[in-house]
N, C-alpha and C positions, 0 to 999 in steps of 0.2 A: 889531710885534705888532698884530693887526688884531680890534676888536672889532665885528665885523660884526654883532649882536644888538643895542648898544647903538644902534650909528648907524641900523638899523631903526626902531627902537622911538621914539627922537626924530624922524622922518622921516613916522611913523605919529601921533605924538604933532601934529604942524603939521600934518599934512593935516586929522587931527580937528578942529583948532583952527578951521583956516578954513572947514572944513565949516559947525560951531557958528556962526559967526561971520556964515555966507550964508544960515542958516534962518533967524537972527534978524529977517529982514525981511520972513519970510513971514507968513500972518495967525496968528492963536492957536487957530482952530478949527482949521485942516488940521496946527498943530504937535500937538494932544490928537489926533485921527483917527489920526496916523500912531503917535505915542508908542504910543496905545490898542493898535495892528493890532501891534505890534512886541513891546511887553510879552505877549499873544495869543499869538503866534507862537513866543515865545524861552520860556513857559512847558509850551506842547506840545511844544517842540522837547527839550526838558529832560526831560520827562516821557518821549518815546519813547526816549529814548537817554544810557543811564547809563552813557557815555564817558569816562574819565579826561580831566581836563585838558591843554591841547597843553601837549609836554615844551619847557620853557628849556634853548634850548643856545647857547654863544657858540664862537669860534675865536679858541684862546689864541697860535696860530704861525701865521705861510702862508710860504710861501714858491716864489715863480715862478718857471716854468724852462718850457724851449723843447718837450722831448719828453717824452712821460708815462713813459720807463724811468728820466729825466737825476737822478731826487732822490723818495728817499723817508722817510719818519719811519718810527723803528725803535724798541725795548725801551724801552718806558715804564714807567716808574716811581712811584707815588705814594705820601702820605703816608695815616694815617690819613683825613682829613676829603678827602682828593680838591683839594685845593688847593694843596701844595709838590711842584713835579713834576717828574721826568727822562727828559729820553729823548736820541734818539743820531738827524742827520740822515745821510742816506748820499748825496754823490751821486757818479753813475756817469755821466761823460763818454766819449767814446772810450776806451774801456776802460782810463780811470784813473778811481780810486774813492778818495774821498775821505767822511772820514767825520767829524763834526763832534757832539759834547755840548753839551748844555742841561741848565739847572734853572729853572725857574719858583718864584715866593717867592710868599709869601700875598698879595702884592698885584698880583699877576697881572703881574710885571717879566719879562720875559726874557731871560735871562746866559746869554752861551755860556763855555764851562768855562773856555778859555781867558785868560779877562780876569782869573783866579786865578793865573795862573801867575807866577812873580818875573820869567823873562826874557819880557820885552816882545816879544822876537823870533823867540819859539818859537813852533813850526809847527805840533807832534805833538802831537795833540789829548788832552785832558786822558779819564781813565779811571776807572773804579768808582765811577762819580758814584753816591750812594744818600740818600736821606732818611729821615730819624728820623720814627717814626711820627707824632709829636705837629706835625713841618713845622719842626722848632725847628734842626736842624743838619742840615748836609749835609757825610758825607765824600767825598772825591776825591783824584784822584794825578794830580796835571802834571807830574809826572816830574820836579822839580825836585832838582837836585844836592843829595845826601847828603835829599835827606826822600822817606820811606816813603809818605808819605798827609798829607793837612791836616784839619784841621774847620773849616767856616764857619757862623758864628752868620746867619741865614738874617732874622734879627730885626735884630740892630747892622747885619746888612750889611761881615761883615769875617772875615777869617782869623784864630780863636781860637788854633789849637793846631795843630802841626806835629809829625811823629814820625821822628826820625829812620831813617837805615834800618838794621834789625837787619844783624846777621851772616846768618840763613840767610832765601834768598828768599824773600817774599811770593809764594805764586801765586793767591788770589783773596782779594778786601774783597769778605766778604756780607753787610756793613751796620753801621748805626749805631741804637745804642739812645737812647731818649729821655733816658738820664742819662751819655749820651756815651761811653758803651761800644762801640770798635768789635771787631766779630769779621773773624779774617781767619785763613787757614790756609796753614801750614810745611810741609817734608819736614828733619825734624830730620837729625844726625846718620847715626842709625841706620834710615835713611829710613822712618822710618815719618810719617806723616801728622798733623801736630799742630795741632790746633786751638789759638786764640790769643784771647783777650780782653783788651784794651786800651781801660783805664781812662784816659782823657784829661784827664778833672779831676784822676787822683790820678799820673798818667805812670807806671802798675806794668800789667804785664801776667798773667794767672791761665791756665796751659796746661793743655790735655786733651788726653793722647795716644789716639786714634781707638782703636789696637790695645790698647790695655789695657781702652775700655771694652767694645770691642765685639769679639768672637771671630769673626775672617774666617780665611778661606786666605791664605798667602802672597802671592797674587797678585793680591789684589783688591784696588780703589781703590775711591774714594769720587767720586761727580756731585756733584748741587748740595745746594747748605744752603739751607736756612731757616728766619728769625730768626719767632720770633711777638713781636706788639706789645709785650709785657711785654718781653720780652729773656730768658725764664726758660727757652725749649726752642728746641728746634732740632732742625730735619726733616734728618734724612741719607739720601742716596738710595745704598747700596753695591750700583749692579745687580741683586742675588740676594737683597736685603733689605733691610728698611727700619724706622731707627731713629727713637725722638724722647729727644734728650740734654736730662735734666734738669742744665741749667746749675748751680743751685744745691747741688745734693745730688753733682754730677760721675759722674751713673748714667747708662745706655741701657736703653731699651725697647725689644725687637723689637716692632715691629709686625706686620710680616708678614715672609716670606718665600717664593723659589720653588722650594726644594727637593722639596715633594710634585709640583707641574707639570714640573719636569724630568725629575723619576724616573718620570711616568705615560705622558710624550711622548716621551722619548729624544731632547730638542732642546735648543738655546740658547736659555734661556729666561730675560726679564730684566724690571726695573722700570721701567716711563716716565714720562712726565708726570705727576708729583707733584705734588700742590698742597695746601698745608696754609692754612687756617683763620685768621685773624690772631691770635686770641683761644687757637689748638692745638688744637683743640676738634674740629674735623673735619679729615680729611685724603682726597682723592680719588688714587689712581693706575692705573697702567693695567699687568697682569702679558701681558707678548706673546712670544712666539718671535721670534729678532731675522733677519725674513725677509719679504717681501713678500706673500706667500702661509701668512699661519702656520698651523700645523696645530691652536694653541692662542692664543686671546686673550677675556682678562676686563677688566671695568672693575669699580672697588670704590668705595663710597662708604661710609666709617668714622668709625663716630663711639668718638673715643678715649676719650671720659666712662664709657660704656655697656661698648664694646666691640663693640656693634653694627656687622655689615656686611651691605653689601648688593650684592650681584653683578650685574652684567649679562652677558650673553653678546653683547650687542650695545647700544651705544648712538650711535643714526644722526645725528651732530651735526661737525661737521670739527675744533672746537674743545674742551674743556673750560677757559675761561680763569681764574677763581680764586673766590675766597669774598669773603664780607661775614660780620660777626660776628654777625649774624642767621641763617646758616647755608644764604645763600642764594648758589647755585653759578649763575653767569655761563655759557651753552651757547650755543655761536655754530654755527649753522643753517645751510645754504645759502643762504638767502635772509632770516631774522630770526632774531632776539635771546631767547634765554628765560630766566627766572630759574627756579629749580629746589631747590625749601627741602627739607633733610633732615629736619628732624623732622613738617613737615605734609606730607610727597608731593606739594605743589602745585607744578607748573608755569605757571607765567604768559608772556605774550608781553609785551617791552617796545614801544612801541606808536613809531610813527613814524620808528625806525630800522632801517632796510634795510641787511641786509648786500649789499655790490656789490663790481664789479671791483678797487677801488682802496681801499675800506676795510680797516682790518687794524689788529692790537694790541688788542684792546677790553680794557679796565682797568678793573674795578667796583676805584671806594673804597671802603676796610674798613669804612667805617662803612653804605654799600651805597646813599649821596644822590647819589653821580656816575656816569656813567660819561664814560671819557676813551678816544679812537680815532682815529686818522689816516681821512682821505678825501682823495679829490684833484677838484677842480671842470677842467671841460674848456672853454676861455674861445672866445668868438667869433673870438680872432686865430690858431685853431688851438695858443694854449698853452696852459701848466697851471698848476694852483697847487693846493700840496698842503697841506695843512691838520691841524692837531691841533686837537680840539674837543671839548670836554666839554657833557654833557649834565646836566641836575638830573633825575633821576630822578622825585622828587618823593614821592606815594603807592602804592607797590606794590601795596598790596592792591586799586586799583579795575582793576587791568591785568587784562585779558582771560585765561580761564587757558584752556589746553590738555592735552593726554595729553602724558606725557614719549615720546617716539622712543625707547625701549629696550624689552629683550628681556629677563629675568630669566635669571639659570644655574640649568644644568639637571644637580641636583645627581646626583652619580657614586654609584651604587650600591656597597656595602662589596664583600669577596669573597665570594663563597657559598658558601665552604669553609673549613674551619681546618685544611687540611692542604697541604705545599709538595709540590708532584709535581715527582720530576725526570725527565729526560728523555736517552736516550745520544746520543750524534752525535758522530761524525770531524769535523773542519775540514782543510781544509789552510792551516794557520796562516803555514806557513814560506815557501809560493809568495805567501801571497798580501801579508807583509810585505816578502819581497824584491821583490816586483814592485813594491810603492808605491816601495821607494827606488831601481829601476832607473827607474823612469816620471822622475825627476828631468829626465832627460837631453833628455825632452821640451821643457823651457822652457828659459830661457836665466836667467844670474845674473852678478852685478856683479863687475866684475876691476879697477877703478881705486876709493881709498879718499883720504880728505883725510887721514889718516896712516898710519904702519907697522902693519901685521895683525897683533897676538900672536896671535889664536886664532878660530878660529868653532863656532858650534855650530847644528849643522842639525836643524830639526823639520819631517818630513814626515806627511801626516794625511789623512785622507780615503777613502771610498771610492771606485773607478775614475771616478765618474763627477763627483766632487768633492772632487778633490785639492785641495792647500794645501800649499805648499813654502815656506818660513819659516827663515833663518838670522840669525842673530846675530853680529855680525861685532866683536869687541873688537881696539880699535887704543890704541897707547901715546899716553896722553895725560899731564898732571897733573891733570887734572879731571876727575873722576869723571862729570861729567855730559855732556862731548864722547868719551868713548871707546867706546860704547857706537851700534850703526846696527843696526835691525831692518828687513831685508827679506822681503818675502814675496812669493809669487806663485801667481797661479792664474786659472783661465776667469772667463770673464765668469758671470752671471748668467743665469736662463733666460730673464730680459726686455730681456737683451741688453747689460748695462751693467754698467760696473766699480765695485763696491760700495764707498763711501766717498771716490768722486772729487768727489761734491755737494758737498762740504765745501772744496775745493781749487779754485786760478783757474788755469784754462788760460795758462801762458806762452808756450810755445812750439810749433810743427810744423816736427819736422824728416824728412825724407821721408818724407811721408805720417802720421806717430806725433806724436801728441797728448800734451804734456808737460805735466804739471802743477805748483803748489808752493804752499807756504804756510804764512803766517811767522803762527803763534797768539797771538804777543806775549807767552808767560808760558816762552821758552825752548827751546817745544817747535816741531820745524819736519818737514814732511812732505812727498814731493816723489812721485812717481807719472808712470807712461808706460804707457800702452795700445798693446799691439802687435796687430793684427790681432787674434784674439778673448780675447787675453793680458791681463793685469791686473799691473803688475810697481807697488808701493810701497814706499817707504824714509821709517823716523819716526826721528827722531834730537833732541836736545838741543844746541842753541848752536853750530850749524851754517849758514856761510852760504847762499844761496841757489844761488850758483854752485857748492858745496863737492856741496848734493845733487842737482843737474840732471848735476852730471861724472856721479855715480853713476849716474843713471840712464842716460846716454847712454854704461855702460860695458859695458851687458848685455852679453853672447855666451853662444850655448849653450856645453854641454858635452858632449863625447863619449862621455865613461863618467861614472857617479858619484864622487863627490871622494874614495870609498875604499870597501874592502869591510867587508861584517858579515856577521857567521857567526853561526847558530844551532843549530849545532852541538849534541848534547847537551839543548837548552831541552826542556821539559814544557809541554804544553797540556794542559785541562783536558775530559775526556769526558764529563762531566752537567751539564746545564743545569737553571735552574729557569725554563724556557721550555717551553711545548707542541710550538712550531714554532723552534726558535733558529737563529738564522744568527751567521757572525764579520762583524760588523761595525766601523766608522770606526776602522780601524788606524791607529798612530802610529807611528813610528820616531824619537826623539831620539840624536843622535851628538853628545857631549859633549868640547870642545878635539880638534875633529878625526878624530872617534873612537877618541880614549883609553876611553871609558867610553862604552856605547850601552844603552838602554832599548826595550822593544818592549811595547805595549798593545793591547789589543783589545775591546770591547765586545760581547758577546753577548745577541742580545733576536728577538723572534720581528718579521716583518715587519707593518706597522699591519693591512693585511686579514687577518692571521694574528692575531695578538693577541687574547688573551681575559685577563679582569679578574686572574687569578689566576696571569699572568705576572709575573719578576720579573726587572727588567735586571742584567746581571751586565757589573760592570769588571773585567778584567783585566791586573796590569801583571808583566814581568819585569824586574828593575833589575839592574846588575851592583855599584852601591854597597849599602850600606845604609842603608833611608830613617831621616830622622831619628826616625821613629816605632818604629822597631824597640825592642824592650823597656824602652820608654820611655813606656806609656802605665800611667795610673790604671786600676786594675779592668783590666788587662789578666788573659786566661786562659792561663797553660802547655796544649798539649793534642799528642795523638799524631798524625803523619801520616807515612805511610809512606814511607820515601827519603827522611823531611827530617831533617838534625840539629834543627835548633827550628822550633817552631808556636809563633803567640799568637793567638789568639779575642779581638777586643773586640767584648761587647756595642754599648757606647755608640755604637763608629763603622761598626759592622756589615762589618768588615774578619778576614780571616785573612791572618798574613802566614809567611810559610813560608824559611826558610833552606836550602839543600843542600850547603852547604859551598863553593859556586863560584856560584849566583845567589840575590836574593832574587823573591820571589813574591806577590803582593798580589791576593789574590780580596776583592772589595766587592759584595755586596748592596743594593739599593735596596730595604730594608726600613724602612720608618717608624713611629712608634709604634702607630699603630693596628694596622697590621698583626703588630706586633711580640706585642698584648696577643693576636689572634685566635689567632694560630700557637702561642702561648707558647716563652719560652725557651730550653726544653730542643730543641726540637723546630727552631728556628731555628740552633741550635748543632751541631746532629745533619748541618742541613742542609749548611753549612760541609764540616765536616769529613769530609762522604762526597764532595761536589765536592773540598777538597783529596785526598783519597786517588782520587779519580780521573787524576789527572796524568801520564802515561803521555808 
């Protein structure tokens, strides 16, 4: 540990000294002349320029190496007060990467994780290092035989409490509360997603099953948590929406969600960079189309007390890095630092730190007196040394303010009508789903498996010019979590590049084809090959690394599709509630091979077509029956012609239709506002004159 601040300031302190020391011989007139010109000087120099004081910073790690790629500081951590700290070193040799944990204690010690660990001889570097707001305990997992996680008294200097390992896996520790409460989350039995608190004073745990509190899809999972200081809420990111679980009470709050944005843009549209408040109090994220180019992107700044939001359509900053409980959001600039308070609009500049090449991470302390940030210094012998360094911020308010870089949203006008128009048009529905599943044959798919194949099931998607070919391949295993390999395939991107290989290390090239893999540590493993302008990935569970490079290097095209579908008989729908509609992003699922096939379609008018008082319309044909079939609350009985049964639900804006041989599922993207404009009766009307158009 190098505290290069301290060894200045003593070094500054002795030059002073001897200074002192060589005027004392001069005479006593020219010491009063020069005192007089200086005191003069230092009180106009004060007067013009009412400059905050230079900020104290010391450098709590360095550590030196040969090239500036060889070692960098990663995911920093800290306590309340900006003094108990973690973070994670990486370094990258000839393309071995090695990654190495730290925590820093109140008296500025630094312990690498490992010197926690029982065996003395272990290598694998210790994980989910986190500190208790207060700086008082840190939990961690060295992976030691039969313990789940430890807590170390950060204060005694020692390993308190040790937890053995449950039965169902651990896949992430999102922290420790200041009364020793760690949170960490399961996939139960019934795999749903459970949240876990672990009482370490009292060794009892208190579970939350996600899906009881909060009403998803089937298929949606949960991003990151976040703990606020108290330990009382907790931020959940579920992609499409975003909760805060009152721990105490065992409730969820929506906060937002992006179903109004997906129904308006017809895209995939998701939540990102979440950052909540220490205090809960504020929470920033960001709603985007998950696309390089999106067609839709907001930033929101929410204050959960009020309820107040506030939108940007644009905020020109690279970063949003987190809160202080003074409500003041950390915005990392191209070139500087700003602090940016929710309830006064003020924007200020932190003065004297330059964002540059090799700076990164910047961590405002919750209590908003630090900020802590990797840099790297470029030494005379051509090497480096890279650095973690905390700064005292000191008094905010004398910092220089400026205009915040943002653009307000520009709020969407309601419809200017309260009537749904529909609209007729032919599709050719049937060429245009056969041809997605014949286009199969285009790409190539995997014929070697690391066991016996009971079944697959193929999802194909896309319109012509952005297919998506997707199977699922179930192999006899005893463990639910290795039988199961999803591959997918399709074009590259229009920027030229295979979407989600950033995440994956190139292992291998084997003629000319760029192999990829990568092992997550919680299970899950991902392995990918780009072929000429081809994009082929495989995600699987508790597979080894050789298990999914066979796969990948098993590709071969196919000559025909893996089996015919007939849609023989099927009904499509002749009225739209579009001006301009087209059949759009067809799906074709083949279920165990195709024993049982689904076909969907989306209808919506083209974006330079579209006018406000369109309405996307999904449509699915199933040959099961979905589980929603006469199984919903408030469902309506209603008549349509050729069907044995109709059901109308308001609530999910669905009609779902039986004929004795398929079922039928027409969905409206109608939301409540629009629901109150149109009313009821007239939204119901609309339904069932599209179901009676089915021909």
């Amino acid at each position: 540990m190098k505290k290069k601040l301290f060894l200045l300031l003593a070094l500054l302190f002795f030059l002073v000294a001897c200074s002192s020391n060589s005027n004392n011989d001069n005479n006593t007139n020219n010491n009063n002349e020069n005192n007089t010109e200086n005191n003069e000087n230092q009180t106009a120099e004060n007067e013009e320029n009412d400059a905050p004081e230079s900020l104290e910073s010391e450098v709590l790690f360095s550590y030196d190496h040969e090239n500036s790629g060889d070692y960098d500081i990663q995911s920093i951590g800290t306590d309340a007060n900006g003094t108990a700290i973690t973070f994670t070193g990486k370094e990258d040799i000839d393309r071995k990467t090695d990654y190495y944990t730290y925590f820093i204690d109140q008296n500025d010690n630094v312990i690498e994780g490992l010197e926690l660990a029982e065996d003395e001889e272990q290598d694998r570097r210790c994980t989910d290092l986190s500190v208790s707001p207060n700086g008082d305990y840190l939990v961690y997992n060295c992976h030691d035989d039969g313990i789940a996680f430890s807590v170390y008294d950060m204060h005694e200097e020692e390993t308190i409490h040790q937890m053995e390992e449950p039965d169902d896996y651990i896949r992430d520790i999102h922290g420790i509360t200041n009364d020793k409460i760690v949170y960490y989350d399961i996939e139960n039995d019934d795999y749903e997603t459970e949240l876990v608190a672990y009482d370490a004073e009292a060794d009892d745990t208190t579970s939350y099953v996600l899906d009881d509190l909060i009403d998803l899809d089937d298929d949606s999972s949960f991003d990151r948590m976040i703990l606020s200081d108290d330990g009382k809420y907790i931020l959940i990111n579920a992609y499409t929406a975003l909760y805060l679980i009152d721990v105490e009470d065992k409730s969820a709050e929506e906060i937002t969600n992006v179903e109004e944005q997906t129904d308006e843009y017809d895209a995939d549209i998701f939540i990102y960079d979440e950052k909540m408040s220490p205090d809960a109090k504020y929470v920033y994220y960001k709603i985007s189309e998950n696309d390089s180019d999106p067609v839709y992107g907001q930033f929101f700044f929410h204050n959960l007390d009020t309820d107040e939001v506030t939108a940007f359509g644009e905020l020109d900053y690279q970063y949003v890095r987190g809160f202080d409980v003074n409500g003041n959001v950390l915005l990392e600039g191209d070139d500087e630092l700003t602090l940016y308070n929710i309830e006064s609009e003020e924007t200020r500049i932190i003065p004297e730190v330059e964002v540059g090449t090799y700076t990164g991470y910047f961590t405002l302390s919750h209590n908003g007196e630090y900020l802590i940030y990797t840099d790297k210094d470029s030494n005379d012998d051509d090497t480096y040394t890279q650095n973690l360094i905390r700064v005292s911020l000191g008094d905010i308010s004398s910092y220089e303010m400026t205009e915040l870089e943002a653009q307000e949203e520009t709020v969407k006008e309601e419809p200017d009508q309260a009537e749904i128009t529909l609209t007729e048009e032919n599709f050719d529905e049937e060429d245009i789903l056969v041809k997605l599943w014949e286009d199969s044959t285009d790409f190539m798919f995997p014929t070697e498996f690391p066991d016996k194949v009971e079944r697959k099931t193929n999802q194909y998607s896309g319109d012509e010019d952005d297919r998506r070919f997707s199977q699922t391949i179930y192999m006899e295993s005893d463990s639910a979590r290795d039988n199961e390999v999803n591959f997918t395939a399709q074009l590259q991107s229009s920027s030229g590049r295979c979407v989600g290989f950033d995440d994956l290390d190139q292992v291998d090239t084997i003629d000319g084809d760029d192999y990829y893999f990568y092992d997550y540590r919680n299970k899950d493993v991902e392995a990918a090959v780009s072929v000429d302008d081809e994009c082929y990935s495989f995600e699987a569970e508790e597979h080894s690394e050789d298990d999914m490079l066979e796969m990948a290097q098993s590709l071969k095209p196919i000559d025909e599709p893996f089996h015919d579908i007939s849609l023989d008989g099927l009904k499509f729908p002749t009225q739209f509630p579009s001006e301009k509609p087209r059949a759009a992003s067809p799906r074709v699922i083949s279920y165990n091979d195709g024993e049982k096939v689904d076909f969907l379609m989306n209808y919506y008018g083209d974006r330079d077509d579209r006018n406000d008082n369109d309405i996307k319309m999904e449509f699915e044909i199933r040959t099961h029956e979905p589980t929603s079939f006469r199984n919903r609350d408030n469902e309506e009985s209603v008549d349509i012609d050729g069907f044995d049964e109709s059901y109308f639900s308001e609530d999910h804006m669905t009609l779902t239709m039986y004929d004795g041989t398929h079922y039928y599922v027409i969905k409206l993207d109608i939301n409540n506002d629009m629901l109150q404009a149109y009313g009821s009766d007239q939204v119901e009307e609309t339904f069932i004159e599209i179901g009676n158009s089915l021909k």
